[in-house]
Steps between C-alpha positions, in 0.01 A plus 500: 500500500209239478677317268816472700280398796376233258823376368645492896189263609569296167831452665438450786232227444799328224760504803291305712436228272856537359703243729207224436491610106862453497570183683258341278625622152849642559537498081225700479606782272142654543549544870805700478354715217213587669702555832751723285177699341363560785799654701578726138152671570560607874897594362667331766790362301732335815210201491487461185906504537418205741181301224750503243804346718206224635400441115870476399562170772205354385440519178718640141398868480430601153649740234260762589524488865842530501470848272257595703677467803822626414281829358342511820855526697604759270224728547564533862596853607880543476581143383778559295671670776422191742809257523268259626246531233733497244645186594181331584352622154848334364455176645102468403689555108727207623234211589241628246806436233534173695138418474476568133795534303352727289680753332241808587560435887859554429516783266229713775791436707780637281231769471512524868856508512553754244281722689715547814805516352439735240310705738592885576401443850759440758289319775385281175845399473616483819222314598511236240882447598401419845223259365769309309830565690680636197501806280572245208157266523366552119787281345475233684091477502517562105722192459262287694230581259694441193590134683169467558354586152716472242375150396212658357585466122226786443489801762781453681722765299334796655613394869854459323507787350441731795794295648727543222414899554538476822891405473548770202422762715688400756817443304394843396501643845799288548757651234718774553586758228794310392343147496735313742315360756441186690169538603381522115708258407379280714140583416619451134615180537155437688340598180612298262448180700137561525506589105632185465316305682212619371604463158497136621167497638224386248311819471215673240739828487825344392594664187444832693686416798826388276422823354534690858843283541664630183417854573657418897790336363544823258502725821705326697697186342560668170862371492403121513174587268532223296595221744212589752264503176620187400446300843186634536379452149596114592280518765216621320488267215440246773202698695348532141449158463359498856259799375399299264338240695383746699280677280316229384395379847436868624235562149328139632532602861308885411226290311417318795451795677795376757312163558691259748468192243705720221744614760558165591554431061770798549687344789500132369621646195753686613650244724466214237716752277802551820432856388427653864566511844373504829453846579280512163292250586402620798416795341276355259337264793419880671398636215221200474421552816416858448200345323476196739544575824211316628596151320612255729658317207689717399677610791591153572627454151775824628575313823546184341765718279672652732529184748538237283692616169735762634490435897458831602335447878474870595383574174262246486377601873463851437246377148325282762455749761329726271295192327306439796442848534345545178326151546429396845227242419788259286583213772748444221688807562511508838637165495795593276618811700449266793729261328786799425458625869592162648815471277570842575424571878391162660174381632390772760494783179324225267234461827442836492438536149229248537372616774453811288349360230213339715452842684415617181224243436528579119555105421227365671254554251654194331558183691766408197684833516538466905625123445792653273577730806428234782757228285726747510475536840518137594778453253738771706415359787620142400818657369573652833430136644709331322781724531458526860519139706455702807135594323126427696331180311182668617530847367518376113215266572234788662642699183374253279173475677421858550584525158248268373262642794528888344418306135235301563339825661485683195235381181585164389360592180794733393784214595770387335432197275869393504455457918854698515472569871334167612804339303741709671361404865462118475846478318663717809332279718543155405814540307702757755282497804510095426126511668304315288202493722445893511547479113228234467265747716615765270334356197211378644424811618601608118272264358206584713552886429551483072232236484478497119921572423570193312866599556443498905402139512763385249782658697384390823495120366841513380560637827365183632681276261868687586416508861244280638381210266350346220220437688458812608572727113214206385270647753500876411509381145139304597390809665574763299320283151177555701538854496389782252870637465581743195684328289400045602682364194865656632360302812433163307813530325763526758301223764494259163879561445537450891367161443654377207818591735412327817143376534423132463304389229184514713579854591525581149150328406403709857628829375336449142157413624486794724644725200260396309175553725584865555568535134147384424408749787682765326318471195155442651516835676681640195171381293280624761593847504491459078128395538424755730647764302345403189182474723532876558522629207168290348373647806586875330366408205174374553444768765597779183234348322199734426206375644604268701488476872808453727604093547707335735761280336553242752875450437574853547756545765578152618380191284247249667629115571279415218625726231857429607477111395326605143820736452716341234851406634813490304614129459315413788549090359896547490511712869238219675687202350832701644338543856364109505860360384654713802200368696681117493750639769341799626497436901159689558314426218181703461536647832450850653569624845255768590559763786387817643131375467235686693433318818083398396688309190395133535572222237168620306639867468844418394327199244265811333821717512730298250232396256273279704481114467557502104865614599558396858581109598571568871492775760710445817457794792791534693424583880712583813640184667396621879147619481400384149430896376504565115818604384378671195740233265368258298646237273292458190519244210409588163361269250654656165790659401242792415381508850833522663585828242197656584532432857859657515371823291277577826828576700459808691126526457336675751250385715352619809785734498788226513686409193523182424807295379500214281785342419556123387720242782842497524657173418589244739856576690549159480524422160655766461811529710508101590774438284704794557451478878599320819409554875720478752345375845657671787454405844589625843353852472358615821157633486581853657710548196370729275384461145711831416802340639440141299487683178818707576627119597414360163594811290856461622577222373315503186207658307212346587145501311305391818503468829229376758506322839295246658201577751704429785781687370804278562487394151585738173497395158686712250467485112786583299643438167584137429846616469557686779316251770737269572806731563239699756427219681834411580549893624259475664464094668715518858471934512365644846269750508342611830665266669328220276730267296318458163464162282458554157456286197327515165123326501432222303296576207207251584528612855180745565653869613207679693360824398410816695088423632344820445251400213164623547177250539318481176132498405414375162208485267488142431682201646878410386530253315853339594671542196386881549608582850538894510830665514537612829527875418699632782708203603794614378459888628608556828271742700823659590734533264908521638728691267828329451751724578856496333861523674633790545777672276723551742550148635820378381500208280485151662378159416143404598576267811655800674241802429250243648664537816600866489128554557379752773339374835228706473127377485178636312170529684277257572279361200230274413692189657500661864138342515553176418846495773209615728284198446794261532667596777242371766543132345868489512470605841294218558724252340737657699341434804 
């Protein structure tokens, strides 16, 4: 009694915590087992009826479980005179023999079947006639099984064999005393097609089944003996040859112990031979799985089968069904019965089975095996777009988002290194979505979340070179070199190439001298970490040393400055005489922007932080423009080549608790895009016109690299491609926009084109001389930067004079200019007085 007590307050206590248990881990096959243990020791078999149905709809229910179950059906009182039982026991046969096509589930069901009908009680019978609305049921059952299994080369002859007895008897029941009737004939005739199509059936038992067809023939074709022998001993001499084959792979297959790679052997094999068919090999793919179940791999190897080489879309749905059942956590699999419910039922079914498969939250242990699933995802949903005209824009775009949104949740350390989802977004986006903008965001946001995936920033500048500019793909390129990404030479390799392509031949000298400064930093930090291993283990040594007292090795852990610069460097002559060659055309020289400083950082601090005056030429502090505040950026100039290396290996130091970043200057936009460029001065803009509104203006009618307006704001000047500049000017010279006729025309090239006046004030160390006036570090940063925002898809296509004028009335909010109209007004309405 006290235990029973016990195991009812175990229960109880499990039940409550259930729902939460099961939400969380609905693959769980723990849960279930202890929930079905627990209900088997207070006996109350209708709930564990009801754990066994909830573990089936999750999760693939083992061999065992299913025995167990069907045992536990059968042992309730009267069963086998139950109708309902009987045909609830028959269908739990049915989807176990689904679940595993294994050829014990279906002979306990023959079992099962031979049981009631042989039975000498006549509620049994009646009862199992009801169950399966017919007297005759056993036939038709045992010919199912004999479908199912007789592609087994080795043990499918004993589910034959009860068939083939089956018939005998009743032919036997069938004949009257003279031997004329149609019933056994007909049965007869059944016979002999299933001998002979099992003497055509590749099978271990041949010789003996031939023999059981001679002695049938002698019973009841004696008088065309010879002529039924003869056919048949045709068809035999051709399954012998099949044997043949056969036996070889099934001797390789048993040393394996049934491994999937020697399965795989027996199935190329056979097919590279044309000596099977596709009922067999789907028998041997189960049989591997028998040993497999839990290998992603290989159940995709049996979808791939079934979908691609024979085309058999229920087939290969029902495989896939069950694949995610036996392996929720493969993003993989979900995708491809994702994939196969689309084709079969349309997008709401292929929404729910995703919607499934994140209930489950089995994939989101791996941020790469969720991407397979989320691509999937996105990739039905473009379908359904593009098949649809009538389809939202904006639905396909918040699916790519969310998308990336449920990714970047999960640890970025188990993502995919081929970016497979971020790929799929941005290419839906800017290539269907035609929204280049939200695709740019995309991989910045990329970018900033795989910091060290070389792949990430390589993608996302040939993003920038397809669908923004050269200017652009040459500024993630600079970026990304100053980074400590996985794999930097991939990196240096494909922005070189880019180069060679379309960079000038300063940009290439650019590109190189930059390449080679982080190489050097490469192998600096690479010869650091040598020295301070090395470091450690003299460290272990003297410290095993009998008699001797523990010492502190002073490069153990990180190497001093001082050691550093006595550490031999590979080639150093050939990789400083590469650096100073680049240095010719190099726009920033020996130059370093430093940010994120502490606040108390003056000149002096930032001087002792990058080597002290040995290494530093100049320190300039940058400051706010308004109220002369530090900034916490400096712009430092180093004296060496040395200097500026060891200066850029203190990126992301910590100090004070901010992490500093060192990176060398960008080079001049000027030199750099002068001869590729033009600007187009337009006039006529009125100042309550927003800068949103411009851009959409000058993105109409071409692509432009930059665009900026004048402090008064009647005035924009827009850079574009030398190409493109004069055929934009003429869309745009004489077009009305607010009720503003514009005049536009390109600037002369001598003719000085304002820039944008937010630079901060600067403080520096020691006066400019005035062939060394200080970049001004912010002049060409906005402090509020305007995305340019592309045309919609849906606007039909027209030329570039007339989407000018097809733009809206309406007006952004008031910005920075709304001040300076403020200050003006009161002197025009004096002049106007």
């Amino acid at each position: 009694m006290s235990q029973e007590l016990g195991s009812l307050d175990a229960l109880q206590s499990f039940l409550e915590e259930l729902p939460e248990k099961l939400e969380k881990s609905p693959y769980d096959y723990t849960i279930y087992s202890q929930w079905i243990s627990l209900l088997r020791a207070i006996d109350d078999m209708e709930s564990m009826r009801v754990a066994r149905e909830h573990m089936y709809r999750a999760i693939a229910v083992p061999e065992d479980i299913w025995a167990e179950w069907i045992r536990d059906e059968l042992e309730r009182p009267g069963a086998l005179n139950d109708s309902t039982t009987i045909k609830h026991v028959a269908n739990l046969y049915t989807l176990a023999a689904k679940e595993y096509a294994l050829l014990s589930t279906w002979q306990g069901y023959i079992s099962f079947l031979s049981d009631l009908s042989t039975s000498l009680d006549d509620k049994t019978r009646v009862a199992a006639a009801e169950a399966f609305g017919s007297a005759d049921y056993v036939l038709p059952i045992l010919q199912s099984a004999v479908d199912a299994t007789e592609a087994h080369y080795k043990d499918s002859q004993a589910i034959w064999i009860q068939y083939k007895e089956y018939i005998e008897r009743a032919i036997h029941s069938a004949a009257s005393p003279d031997g004329a009737n149609a019933e056994a004939s007909v049965l007869i005739d059944l016979l002999q097609e299933v001998f002979v199509e099992r003497l055509g059936r590749p099978h271990a038992e041949l010789e003996a089944t031939f023999a059981l067809y001679s002695q049938f023939i002698t019973q009841h074709r004696n008088d065309a003996y010879e002529q039924h022998m003869v056919d048949a001993n045709r068809t035999v001499s051709q399954t012998r040859q099949l044997c043949a084959i056969r036996d070889a792979c099934e001797d390789d297959l048993a040393k394996s112990a049934g491994s999937w790679e020697a399965t795989m052997s027996y199935i190329e094999r056979l097919t590279r031979e044309k000596a099977t068919d596709t009922k067999e090999v789907c028998m041997l793919y189960e049989r591997g799985l028998s040993t497999s179940r839990y290998s992603p791999a290989a159940w995709d190897e049996y979808i791939s089968f079934l979908a691609g080489s024979v085309g058999e879309m229920q087939a290969s749905l029902s495989v896939a069904s069950r694949a995610v059942r036996n392996c929720p956590w493969s993003g993989n699999l979900w995708a491809q019965l994702m994939h196969l419910t689309y084709a079969e039922s349309g997008l709401h079914a292929a929404n729910e089975v995703y919607a499934r498969a994140v209930s489950t939250h089995a994939v989101e242990y791996s941020m790469a095996e969720f991407s397979q699933l989320a691509a999937a995802h996105i990739t039905i949903a473009r379908l359904h777009h593009q098949s649809d005209p009538a389809a939202d824009t904006h639905t396909l775009l918040q699916t790519c988002k969310d998308s990336l949104d449920a990714a970047y949740a999960l640890d970025i350390s188990t993502a995919d290194s081929t970016l497979k989802l971020e790929r799929c977004c941005t290419a839906v986006v800017a290539d269907v979505l035609l929204d280049a903008t939200a695709a740019r965001k995309m991989w910045t946001r990329i970018c900033k979340a795989r910091r060290v995936c070389t792949e990430a920033w390589v993608l996302s500048a040939e993003f920038e070179q397809a669908h923004g500019s050269e200017a652009n793909a040459r500024s993630v390129y600079r970026h990304a070199s100053q980074r400590r990404l996985d794999n930097p030479e991939r990196l240096f390799d494909v922005w070189t190439t880019f180069e060679h392509n379309c960079g000038s031949l300063s940009d290439i000298y650019s590109a190189g001298h930059t390449i080679n400064l982080q190489r050097r930093l490469i192998q600096r930090r690479a010869e650091r970490e040598a020295h301070a291993a090395l470091s450690s283990v003299v460290s272990d040594s003297v410290e095993a040393e009998p008699g001797n007292k523990r010492q502190r090795v002073s490069g153990q852990g990180h190497a001093s400055e001082p050691e550093m610069r006595n550490v031999p460097i590979t080639d150093p002559k050939s990789m400083n005489k590469a650096i100073a060659s680049d240095k010719r055309v190099a726009q920033g020289g020996n130059v370093v922007f430093a940010s994120n400083l502490p606040p108390s950082f003056g000149p002096q601090d930032v001087e002792n932080l990058l080597g002290g005056r040995s290494s530093v030429s100049k320190v300039t502090m940058l400051e706010t423009k308004h109220d002369a505040t530090p900034r916490g950026q400096a712009r430092v100039e180093l004296s060496t080549i040395d200097a500026l290396i060891a200066a850029l290996d203190k990126n992301g130091l910590k100090i004070n608790g901010h992490f500093v970043s060192i990176h060398t200057f960008k080079p001049s936009r000027q030199s750099r895009d002068a001869s590729k460029t033009a600007t187009i001065e337009v006039r006529g803009f009125s100042p309550e016109t927003g800068n949103k509104k411009i851009e959409q203006v000058a993105r109409q009618v071409g692509v432009p690299v930059r665009v900026h307006r004048s402090r008064l704001g009647d005035v924009v000047y827009v850079v574009m491609k030398l190409q493109d500049a004069q055929q934009a000017a003429d869309a745009l010279n004489g077009c009305s926009v607010d009720d503003r006729k514009l005049e536009a025309c390109i600037a002369e090239a001598d003719e000085e084109v304002p820039e944008p006046s937010h630079a901060p004030a600067v403080t520096e160390t020691m006066p400019a001389a005035p062939d060394m006036i200080p970049r001004k570090a912010a002049a060409r940063r906005p402090t509020k930067k305007v995305a340019l925002t592309s045309a919609s898809s849906s606007t039909p296509q027209t030329s570039s004079t007339e989407k000018v004028h097809q733009i809206t009335e309406a007006k952004s909010n008031a910005d920075f200019r709304q001040l300076l109209l403020d200050q003006k007004r009161p002197d025009e309405g004096a002049n106007g007085a």
